[in-house]
LODREN-651079 format. One record per residue: x, y, z of N, C-alpha, C in turn; chain; residue number from 1; residue in one letter. Coordinates in Angstrom, 2 decimals. Last residue first. Example, Ala and Ser with C-alpha at 12.3 -4.5 7.8 and 13.67 -1.06 7.14 Angstrom:
REM LODREN-651079
n.xx: 12.85 n.yy: -2.25 n.zz: 7.08 ca.xx: 13.67 ca.yy: -1.06 ca.zz: 7.14 c.xx: 12.90 c.yy: 0.03 c.zz: 7.87 chain: A resi: 2 resn: S
n.xx: 13.19 n.yy: -5.69 n.zz: 7.80 ca.xx: 12.30 ca.yy: -4.50 ca.zz: 7.80 c.xx: 13.20 c.yy: -3.30 c.zz: 7.80 chain: A resi: 1 resn: A
REM end
This chain:
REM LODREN-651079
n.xx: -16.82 n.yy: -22.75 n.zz: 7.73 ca.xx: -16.65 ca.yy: -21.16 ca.zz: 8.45 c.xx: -15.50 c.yy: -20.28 c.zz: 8.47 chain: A resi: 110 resn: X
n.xx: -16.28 n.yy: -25.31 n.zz: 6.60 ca.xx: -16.95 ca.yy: -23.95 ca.zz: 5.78 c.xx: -16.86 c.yy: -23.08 c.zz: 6.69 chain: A resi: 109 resn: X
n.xx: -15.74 n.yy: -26.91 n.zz: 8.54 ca.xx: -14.82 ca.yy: -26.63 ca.zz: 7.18 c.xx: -14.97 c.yy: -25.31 c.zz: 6.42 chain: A resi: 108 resn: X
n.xx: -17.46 n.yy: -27.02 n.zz: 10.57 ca.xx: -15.45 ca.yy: -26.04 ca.zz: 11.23 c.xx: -15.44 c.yy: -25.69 c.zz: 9.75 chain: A resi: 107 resn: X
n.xx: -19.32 n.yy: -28.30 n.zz: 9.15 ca.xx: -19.46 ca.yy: -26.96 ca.zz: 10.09 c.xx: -17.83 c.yy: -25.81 c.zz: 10.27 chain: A resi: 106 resn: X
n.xx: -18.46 n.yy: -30.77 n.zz: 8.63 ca.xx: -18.91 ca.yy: -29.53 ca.zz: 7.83 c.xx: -18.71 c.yy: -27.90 c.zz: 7.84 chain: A resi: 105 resn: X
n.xx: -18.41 n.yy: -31.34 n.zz: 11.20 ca.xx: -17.14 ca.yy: -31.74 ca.zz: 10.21 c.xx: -16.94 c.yy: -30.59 c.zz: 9.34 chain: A resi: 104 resn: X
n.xx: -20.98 n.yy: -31.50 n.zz: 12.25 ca.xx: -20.01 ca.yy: -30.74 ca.zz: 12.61 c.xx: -18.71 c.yy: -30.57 c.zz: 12.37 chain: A resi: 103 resn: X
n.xx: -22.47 n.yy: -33.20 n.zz: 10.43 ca.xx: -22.47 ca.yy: -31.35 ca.zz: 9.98 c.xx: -21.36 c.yy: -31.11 c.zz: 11.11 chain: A resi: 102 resn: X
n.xx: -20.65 n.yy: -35.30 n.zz: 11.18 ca.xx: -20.40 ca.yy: -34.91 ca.zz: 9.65 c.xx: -20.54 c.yy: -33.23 c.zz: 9.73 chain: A resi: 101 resn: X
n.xx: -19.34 n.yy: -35.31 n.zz: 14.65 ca.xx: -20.49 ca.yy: -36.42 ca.zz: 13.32 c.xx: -19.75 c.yy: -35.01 c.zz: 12.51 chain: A resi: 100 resn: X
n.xx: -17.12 n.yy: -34.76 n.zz: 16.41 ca.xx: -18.41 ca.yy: -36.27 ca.zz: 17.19 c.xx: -19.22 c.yy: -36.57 c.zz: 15.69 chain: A resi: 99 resn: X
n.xx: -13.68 n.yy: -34.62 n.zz: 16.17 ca.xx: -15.44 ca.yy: -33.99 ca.zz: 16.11 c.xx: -16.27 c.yy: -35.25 c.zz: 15.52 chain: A resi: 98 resn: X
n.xx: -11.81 n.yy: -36.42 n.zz: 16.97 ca.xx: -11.56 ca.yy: -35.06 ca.zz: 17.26 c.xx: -13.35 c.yy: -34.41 c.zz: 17.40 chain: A resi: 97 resn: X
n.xx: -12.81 n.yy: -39.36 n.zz: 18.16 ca.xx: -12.48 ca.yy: -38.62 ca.zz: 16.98 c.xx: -12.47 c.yy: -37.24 c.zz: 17.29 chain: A resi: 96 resn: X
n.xx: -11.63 n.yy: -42.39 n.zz: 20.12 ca.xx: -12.32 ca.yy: -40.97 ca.zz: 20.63 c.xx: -12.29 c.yy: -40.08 c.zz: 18.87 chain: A resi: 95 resn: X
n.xx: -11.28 n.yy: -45.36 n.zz: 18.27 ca.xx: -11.15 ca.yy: -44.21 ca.zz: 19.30 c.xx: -12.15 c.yy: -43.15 c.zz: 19.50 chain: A resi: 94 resn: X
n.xx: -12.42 n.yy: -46.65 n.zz: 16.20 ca.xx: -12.33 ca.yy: -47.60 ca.zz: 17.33 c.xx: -11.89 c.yy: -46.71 c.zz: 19.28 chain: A resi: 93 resn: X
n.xx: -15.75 n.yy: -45.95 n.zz: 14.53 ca.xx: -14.23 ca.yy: -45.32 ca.zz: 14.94 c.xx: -14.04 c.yy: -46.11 c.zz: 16.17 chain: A resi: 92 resn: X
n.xx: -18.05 n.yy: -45.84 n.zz: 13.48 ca.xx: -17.15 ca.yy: -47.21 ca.zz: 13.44 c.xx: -16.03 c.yy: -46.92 c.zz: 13.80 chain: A resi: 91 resn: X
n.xx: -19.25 n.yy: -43.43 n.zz: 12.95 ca.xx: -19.71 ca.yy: -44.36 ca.zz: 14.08 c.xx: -18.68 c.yy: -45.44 c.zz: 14.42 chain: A resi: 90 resn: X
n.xx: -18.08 n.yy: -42.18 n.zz: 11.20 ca.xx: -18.31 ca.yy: -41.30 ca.zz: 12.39 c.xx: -19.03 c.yy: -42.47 c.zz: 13.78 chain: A resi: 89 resn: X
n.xx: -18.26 n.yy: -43.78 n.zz: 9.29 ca.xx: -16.82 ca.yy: -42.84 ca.zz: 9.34 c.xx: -16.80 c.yy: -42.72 c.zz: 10.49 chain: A resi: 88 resn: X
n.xx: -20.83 n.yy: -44.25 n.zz: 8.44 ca.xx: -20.09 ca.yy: -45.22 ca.zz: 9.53 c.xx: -18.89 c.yy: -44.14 c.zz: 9.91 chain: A resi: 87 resn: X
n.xx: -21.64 n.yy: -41.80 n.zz: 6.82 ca.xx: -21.94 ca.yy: -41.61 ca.zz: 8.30 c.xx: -21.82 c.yy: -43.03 c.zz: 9.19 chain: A resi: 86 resn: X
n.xx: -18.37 n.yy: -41.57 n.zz: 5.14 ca.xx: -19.95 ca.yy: -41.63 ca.zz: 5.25 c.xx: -20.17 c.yy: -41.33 c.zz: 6.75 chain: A resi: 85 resn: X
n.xx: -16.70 n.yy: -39.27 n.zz: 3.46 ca.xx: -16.54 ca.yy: -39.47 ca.zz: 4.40 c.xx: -18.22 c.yy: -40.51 c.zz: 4.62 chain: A resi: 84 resn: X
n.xx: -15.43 n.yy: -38.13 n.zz: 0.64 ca.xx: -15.51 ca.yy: -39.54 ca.zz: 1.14 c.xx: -16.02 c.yy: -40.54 c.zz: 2.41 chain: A resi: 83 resn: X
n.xx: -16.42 n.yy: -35.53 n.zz: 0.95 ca.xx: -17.27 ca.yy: -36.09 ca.zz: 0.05 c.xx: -17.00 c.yy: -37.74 c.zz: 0.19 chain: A resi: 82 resn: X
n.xx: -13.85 n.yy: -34.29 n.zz: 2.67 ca.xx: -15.54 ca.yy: -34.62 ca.zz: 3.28 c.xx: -15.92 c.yy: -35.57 c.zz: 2.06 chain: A resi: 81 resn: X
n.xx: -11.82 n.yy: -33.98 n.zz: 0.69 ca.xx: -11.74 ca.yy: -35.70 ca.zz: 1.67 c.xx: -13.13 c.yy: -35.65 c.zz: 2.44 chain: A resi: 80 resn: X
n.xx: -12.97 n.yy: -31.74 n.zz: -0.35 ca.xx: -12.61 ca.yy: -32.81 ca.zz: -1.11 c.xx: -12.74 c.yy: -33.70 c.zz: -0.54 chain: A resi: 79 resn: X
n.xx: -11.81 n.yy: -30.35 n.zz: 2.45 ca.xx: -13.52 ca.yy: -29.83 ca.zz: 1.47 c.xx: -13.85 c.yy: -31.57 c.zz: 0.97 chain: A resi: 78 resn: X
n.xx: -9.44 n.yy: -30.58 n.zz: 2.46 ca.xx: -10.21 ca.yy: -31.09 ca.zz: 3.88 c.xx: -11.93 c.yy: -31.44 c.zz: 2.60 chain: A resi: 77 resn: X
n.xx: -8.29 n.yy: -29.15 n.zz: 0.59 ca.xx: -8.33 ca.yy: -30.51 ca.zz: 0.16 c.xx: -9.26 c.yy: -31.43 c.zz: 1.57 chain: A resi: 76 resn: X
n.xx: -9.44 n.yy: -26.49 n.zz: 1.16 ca.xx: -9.87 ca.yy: -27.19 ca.zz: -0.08 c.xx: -9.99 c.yy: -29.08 c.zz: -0.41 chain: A resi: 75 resn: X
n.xx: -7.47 n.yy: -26.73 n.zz: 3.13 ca.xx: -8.65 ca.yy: -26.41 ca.zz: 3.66 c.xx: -9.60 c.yy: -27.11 c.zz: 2.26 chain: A resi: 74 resn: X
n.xx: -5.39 n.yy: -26.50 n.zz: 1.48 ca.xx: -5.22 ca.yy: -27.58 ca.zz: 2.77 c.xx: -6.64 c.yy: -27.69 c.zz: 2.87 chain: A resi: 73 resn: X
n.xx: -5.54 n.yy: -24.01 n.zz: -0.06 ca.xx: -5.34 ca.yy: -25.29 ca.zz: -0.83 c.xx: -5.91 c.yy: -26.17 c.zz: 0.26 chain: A resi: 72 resn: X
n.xx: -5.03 n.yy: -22.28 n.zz: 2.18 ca.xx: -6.59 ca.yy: -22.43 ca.zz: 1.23 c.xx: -7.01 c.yy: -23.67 c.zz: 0.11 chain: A resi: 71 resn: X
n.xx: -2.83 n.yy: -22.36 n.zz: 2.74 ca.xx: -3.08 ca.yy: -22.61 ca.zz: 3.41 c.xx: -5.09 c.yy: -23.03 c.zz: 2.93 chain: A resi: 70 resn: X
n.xx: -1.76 n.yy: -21.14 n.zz: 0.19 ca.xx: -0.84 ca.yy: -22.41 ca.zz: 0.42 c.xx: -2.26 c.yy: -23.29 c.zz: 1.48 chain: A resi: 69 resn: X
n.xx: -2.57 n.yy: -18.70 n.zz: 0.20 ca.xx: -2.90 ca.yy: -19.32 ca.zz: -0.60 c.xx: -2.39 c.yy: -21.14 c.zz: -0.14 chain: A resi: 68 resn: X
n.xx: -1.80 n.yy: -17.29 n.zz: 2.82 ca.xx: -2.84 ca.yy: -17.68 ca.zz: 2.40 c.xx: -3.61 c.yy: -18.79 c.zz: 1.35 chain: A resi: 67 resn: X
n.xx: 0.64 n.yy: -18.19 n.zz: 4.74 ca.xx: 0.65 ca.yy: -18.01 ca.zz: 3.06 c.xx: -0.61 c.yy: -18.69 c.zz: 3.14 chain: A resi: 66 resn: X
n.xx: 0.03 n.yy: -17.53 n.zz: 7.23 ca.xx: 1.59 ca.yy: -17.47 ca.zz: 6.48 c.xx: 1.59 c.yy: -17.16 c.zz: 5.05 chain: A resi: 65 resn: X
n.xx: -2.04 n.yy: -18.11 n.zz: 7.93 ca.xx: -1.99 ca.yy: -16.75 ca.zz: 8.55 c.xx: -0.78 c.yy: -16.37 c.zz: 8.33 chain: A resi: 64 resn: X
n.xx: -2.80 n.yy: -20.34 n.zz: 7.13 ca.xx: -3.49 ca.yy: -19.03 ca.zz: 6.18 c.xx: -2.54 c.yy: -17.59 c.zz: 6.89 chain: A resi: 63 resn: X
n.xx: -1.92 n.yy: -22.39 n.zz: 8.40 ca.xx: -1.01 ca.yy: -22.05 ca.zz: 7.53 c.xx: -1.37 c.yy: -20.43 c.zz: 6.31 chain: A resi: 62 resn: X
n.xx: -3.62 n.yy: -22.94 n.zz: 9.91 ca.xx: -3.03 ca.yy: -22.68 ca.zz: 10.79 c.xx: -1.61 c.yy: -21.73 c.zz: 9.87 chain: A resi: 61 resn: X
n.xx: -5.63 n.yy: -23.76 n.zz: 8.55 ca.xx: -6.06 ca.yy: -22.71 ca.zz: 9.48 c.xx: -5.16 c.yy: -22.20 c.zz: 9.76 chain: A resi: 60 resn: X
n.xx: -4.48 n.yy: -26.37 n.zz: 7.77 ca.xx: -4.69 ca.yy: -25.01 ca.zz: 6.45 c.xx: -4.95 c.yy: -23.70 c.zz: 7.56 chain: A resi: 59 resn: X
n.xx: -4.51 n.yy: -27.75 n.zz: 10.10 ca.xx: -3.10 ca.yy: -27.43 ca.zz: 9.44 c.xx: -3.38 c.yy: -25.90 c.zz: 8.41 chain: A resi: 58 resn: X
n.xx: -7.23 n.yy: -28.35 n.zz: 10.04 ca.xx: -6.48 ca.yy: -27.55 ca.zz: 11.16 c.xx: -5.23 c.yy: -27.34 c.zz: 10.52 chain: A resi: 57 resn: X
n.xx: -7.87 n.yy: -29.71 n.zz: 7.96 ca.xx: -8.11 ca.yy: -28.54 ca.zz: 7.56 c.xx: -7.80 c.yy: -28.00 c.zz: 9.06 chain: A resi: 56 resn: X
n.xx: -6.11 n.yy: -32.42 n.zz: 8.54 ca.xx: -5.27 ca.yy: -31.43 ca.zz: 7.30 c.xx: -6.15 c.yy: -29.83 c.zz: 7.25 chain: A resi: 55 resn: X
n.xx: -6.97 n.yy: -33.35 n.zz: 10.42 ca.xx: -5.93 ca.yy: -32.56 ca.zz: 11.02 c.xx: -5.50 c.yy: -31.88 c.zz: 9.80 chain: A resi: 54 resn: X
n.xx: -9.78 n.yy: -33.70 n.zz: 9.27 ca.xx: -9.97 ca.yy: -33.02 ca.zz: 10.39 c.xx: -8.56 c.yy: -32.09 c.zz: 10.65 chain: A resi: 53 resn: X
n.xx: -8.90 n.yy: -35.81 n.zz: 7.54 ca.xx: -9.43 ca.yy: -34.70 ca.zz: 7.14 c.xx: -9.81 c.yy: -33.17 c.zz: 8.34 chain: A resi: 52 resn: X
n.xx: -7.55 n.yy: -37.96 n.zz: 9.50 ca.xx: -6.97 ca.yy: -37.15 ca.zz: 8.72 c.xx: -7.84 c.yy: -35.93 c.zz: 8.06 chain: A resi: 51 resn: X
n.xx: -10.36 n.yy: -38.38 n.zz: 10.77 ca.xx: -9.08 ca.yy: -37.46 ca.zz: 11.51 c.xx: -8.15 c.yy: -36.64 c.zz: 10.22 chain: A resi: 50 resn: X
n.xx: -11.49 n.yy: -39.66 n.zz: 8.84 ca.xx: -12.40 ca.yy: -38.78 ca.zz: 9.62 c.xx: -10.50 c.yy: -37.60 c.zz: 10.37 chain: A resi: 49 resn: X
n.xx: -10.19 n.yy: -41.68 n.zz: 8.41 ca.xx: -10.16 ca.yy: -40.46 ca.zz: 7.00 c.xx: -11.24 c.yy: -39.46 c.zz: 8.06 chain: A resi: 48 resn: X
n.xx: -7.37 n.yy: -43.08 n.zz: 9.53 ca.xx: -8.78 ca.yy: -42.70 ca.zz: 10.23 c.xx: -9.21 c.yy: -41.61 c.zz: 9.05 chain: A resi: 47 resn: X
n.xx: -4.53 n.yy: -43.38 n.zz: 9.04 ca.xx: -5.69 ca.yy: -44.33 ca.zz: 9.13 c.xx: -7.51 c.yy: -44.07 c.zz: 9.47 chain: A resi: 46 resn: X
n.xx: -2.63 n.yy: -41.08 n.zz: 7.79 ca.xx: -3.46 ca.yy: -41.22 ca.zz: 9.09 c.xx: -4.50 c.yy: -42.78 c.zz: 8.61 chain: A resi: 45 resn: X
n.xx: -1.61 n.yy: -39.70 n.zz: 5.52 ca.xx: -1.45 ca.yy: -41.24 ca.zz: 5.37 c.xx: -2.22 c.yy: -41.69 c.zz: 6.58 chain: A resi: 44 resn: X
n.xx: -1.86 n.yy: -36.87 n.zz: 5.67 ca.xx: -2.88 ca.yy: -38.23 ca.zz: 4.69 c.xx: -2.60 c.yy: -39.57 c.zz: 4.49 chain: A resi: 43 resn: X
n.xx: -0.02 n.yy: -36.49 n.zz: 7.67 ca.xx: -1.48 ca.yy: -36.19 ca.zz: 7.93 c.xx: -2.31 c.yy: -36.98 c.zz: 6.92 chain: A resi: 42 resn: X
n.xx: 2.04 n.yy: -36.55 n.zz: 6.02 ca.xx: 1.53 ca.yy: -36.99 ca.zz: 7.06 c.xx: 0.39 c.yy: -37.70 c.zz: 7.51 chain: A resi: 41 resn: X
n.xx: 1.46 n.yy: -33.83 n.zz: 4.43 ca.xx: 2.07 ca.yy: -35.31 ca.zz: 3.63 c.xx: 1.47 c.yy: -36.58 c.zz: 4.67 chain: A resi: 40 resn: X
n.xx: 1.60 n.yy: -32.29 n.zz: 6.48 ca.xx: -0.09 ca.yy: -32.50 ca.zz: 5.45 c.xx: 0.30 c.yy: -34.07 c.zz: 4.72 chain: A resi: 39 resn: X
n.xx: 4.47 n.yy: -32.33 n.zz: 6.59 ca.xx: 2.91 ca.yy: -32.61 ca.zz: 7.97 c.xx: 2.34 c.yy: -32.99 c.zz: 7.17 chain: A resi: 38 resn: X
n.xx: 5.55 n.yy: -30.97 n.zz: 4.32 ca.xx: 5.62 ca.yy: -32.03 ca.zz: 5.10 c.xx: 4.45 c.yy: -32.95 c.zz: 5.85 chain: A resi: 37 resn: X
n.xx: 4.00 n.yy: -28.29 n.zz: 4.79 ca.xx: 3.68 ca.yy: -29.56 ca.zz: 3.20 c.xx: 4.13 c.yy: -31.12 c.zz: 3.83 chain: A resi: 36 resn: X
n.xx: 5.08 n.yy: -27.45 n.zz: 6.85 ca.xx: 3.33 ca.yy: -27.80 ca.zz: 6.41 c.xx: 3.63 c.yy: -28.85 c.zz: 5.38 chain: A resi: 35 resn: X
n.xx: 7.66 n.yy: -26.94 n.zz: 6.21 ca.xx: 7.54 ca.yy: -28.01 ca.zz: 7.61 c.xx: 6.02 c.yy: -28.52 c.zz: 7.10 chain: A resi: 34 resn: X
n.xx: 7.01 n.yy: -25.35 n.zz: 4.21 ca.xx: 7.92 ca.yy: -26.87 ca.zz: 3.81 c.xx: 7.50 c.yy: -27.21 c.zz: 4.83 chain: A resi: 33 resn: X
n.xx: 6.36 n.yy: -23.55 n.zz: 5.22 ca.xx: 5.67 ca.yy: -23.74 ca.zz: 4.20 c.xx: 6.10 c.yy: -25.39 c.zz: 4.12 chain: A resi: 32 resn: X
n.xx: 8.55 n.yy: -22.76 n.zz: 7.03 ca.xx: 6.90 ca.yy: -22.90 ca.zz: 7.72 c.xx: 6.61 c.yy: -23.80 c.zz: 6.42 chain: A resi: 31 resn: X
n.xx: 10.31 n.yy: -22.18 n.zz: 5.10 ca.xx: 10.73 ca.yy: -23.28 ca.zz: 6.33 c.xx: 9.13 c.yy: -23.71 c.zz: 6.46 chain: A resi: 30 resn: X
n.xx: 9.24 n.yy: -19.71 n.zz: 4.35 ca.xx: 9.42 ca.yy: -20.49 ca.zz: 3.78 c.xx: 9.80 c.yy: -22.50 c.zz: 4.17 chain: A resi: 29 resn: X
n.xx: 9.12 n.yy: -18.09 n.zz: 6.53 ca.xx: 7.90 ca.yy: -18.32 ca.zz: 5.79 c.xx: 8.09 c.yy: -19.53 c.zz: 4.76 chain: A resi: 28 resn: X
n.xx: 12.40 n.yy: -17.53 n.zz: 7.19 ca.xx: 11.24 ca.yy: -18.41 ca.zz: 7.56 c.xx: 9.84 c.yy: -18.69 c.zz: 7.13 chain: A resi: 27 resn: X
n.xx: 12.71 n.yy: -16.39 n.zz: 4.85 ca.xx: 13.36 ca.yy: -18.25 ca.zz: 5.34 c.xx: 12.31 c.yy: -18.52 c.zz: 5.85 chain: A resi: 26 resn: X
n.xx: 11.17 n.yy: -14.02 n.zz: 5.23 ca.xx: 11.16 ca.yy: -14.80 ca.zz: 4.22 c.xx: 11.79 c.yy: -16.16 c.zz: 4.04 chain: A resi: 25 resn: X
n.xx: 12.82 n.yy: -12.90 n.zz: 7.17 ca.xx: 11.25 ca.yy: -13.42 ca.zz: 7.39 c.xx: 11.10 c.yy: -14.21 c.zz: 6.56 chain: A resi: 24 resn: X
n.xx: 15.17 n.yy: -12.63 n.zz: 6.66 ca.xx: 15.26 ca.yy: -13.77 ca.zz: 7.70 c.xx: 13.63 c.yy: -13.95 c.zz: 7.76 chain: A resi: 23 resn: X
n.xx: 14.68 n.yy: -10.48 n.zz: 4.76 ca.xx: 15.10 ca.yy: -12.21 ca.zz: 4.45 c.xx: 14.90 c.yy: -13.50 c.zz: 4.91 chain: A resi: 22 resn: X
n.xx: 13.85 n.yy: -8.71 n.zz: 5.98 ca.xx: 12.80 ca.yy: -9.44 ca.zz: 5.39 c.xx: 13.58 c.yy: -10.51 c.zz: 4.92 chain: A resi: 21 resn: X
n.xx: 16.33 n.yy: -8.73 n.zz: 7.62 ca.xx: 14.97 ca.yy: -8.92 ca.zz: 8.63 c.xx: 14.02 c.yy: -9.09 c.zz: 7.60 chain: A resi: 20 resn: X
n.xx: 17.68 n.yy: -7.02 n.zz: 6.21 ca.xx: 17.94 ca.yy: -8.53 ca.zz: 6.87 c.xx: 16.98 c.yy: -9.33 c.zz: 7.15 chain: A resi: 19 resn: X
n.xx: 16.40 n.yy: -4.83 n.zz: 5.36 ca.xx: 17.02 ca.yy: -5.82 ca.zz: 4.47 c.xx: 17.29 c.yy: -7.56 c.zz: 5.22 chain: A resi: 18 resn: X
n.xx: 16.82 n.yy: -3.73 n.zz: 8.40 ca.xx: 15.43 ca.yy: -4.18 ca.zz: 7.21 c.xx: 15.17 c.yy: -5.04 c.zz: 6.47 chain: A resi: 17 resn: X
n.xx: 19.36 n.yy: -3.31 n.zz: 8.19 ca.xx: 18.74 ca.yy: -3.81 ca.zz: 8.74 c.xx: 17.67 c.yy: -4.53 c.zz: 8.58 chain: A resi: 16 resn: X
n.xx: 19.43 n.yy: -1.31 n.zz: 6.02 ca.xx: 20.28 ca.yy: -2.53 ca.zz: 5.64 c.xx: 19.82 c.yy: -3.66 c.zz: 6.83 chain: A resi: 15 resn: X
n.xx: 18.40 n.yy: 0.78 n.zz: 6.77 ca.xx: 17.83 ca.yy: 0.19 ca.zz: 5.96 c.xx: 18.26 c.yy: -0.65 c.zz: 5.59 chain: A resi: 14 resn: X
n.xx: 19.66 n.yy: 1.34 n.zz: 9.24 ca.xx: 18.70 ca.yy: 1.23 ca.zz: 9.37 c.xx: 18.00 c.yy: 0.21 c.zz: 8.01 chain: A resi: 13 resn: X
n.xx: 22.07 n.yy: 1.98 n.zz: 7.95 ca.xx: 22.32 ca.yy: 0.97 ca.zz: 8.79 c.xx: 20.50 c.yy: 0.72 c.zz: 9.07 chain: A resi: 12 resn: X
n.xx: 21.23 n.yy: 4.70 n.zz: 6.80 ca.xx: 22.03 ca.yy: 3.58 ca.zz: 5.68 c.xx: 21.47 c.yy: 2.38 c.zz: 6.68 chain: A resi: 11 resn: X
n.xx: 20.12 n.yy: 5.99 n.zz: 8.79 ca.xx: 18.79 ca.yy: 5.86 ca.zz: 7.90 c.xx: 19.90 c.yy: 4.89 c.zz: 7.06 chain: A resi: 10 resn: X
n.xx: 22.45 n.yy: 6.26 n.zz: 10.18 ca.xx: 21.09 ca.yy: 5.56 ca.zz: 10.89 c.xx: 20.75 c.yy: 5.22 c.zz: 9.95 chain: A resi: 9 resn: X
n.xx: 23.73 n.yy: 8.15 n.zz: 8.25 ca.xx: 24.10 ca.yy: 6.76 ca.zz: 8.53 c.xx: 23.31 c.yy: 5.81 c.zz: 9.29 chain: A resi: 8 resn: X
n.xx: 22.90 n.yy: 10.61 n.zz: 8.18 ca.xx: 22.16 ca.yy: 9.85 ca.zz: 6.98 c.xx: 22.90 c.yy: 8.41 c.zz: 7.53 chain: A resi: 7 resn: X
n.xx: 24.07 n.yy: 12.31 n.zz: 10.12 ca.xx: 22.98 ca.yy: 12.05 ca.zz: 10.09 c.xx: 22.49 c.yy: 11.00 c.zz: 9.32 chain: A resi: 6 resn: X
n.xx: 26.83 n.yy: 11.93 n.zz: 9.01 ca.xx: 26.74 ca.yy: 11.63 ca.zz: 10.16 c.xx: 25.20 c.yy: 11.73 c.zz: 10.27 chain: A resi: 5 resn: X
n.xx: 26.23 n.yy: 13.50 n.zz: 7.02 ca.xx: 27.02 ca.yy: 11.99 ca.zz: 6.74 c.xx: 26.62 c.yy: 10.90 c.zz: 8.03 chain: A resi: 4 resn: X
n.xx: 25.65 n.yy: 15.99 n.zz: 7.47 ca.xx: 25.21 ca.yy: 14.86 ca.zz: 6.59 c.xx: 25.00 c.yy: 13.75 c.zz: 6.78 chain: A resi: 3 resn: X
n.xx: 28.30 n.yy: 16.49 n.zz: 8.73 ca.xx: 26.96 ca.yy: 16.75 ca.zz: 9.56 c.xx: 25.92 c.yy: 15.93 c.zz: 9.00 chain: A resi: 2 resn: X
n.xx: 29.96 n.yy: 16.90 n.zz: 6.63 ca.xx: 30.24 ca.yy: 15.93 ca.zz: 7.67 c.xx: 28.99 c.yy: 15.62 c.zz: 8.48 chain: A resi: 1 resn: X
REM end
């Protein structure tokens, strides 16, 4: 009886657990979808200076969920630099998140 009564924390305990990586795992998963969403977003932006700017803030933001998911984003920031010229950075009719290229560069690679 003494057993029984000891080992039932450690049952309810581990069925707990059980819950709690599920409910982590929705959510990591939710996250993943809300991102893919966004990023979807994020490349239709009119500005290829911004959009490349908000898709490798999105990957930053998505490494700390699913690395890999989030290394893709950052990859595809990499990719949308090579379109970028140096009007990109002058002919903008707004304010742009970051003022020229190496400092485009700069956030991408660190």
């Amino acid at each position: 009886m003494r057993r029984t009564i000891a080992l039932s924390p450690l049952v309810l305990t581990a069925q707990l657990q059980a819950q709690e990586d599920n409910a982590v795992r929705e959510d990591k998963k939710l996250t993943l979808e809300w991102a893919a969403g966004l990023a979807g977003r994020y490349r239709q932006l009119h500005d290829p200076v911004v959009a490349t700017y908000a898709i490798a803030q999105l990957g930053e933001l998505i490494c700390a969920y699913d690395p890999e998911a989030g290394a893709g984003l950052i990859r595809e920031s990499l990719v949308r630099v090579r379109d970028l010229t140096p009007s990109s950075f002058t002919s903008a009719k707004r304010r742009l998140p970051i003022p020229s290229f190496a400092s485009m560069w700069n956030y991408l690679t660190s």
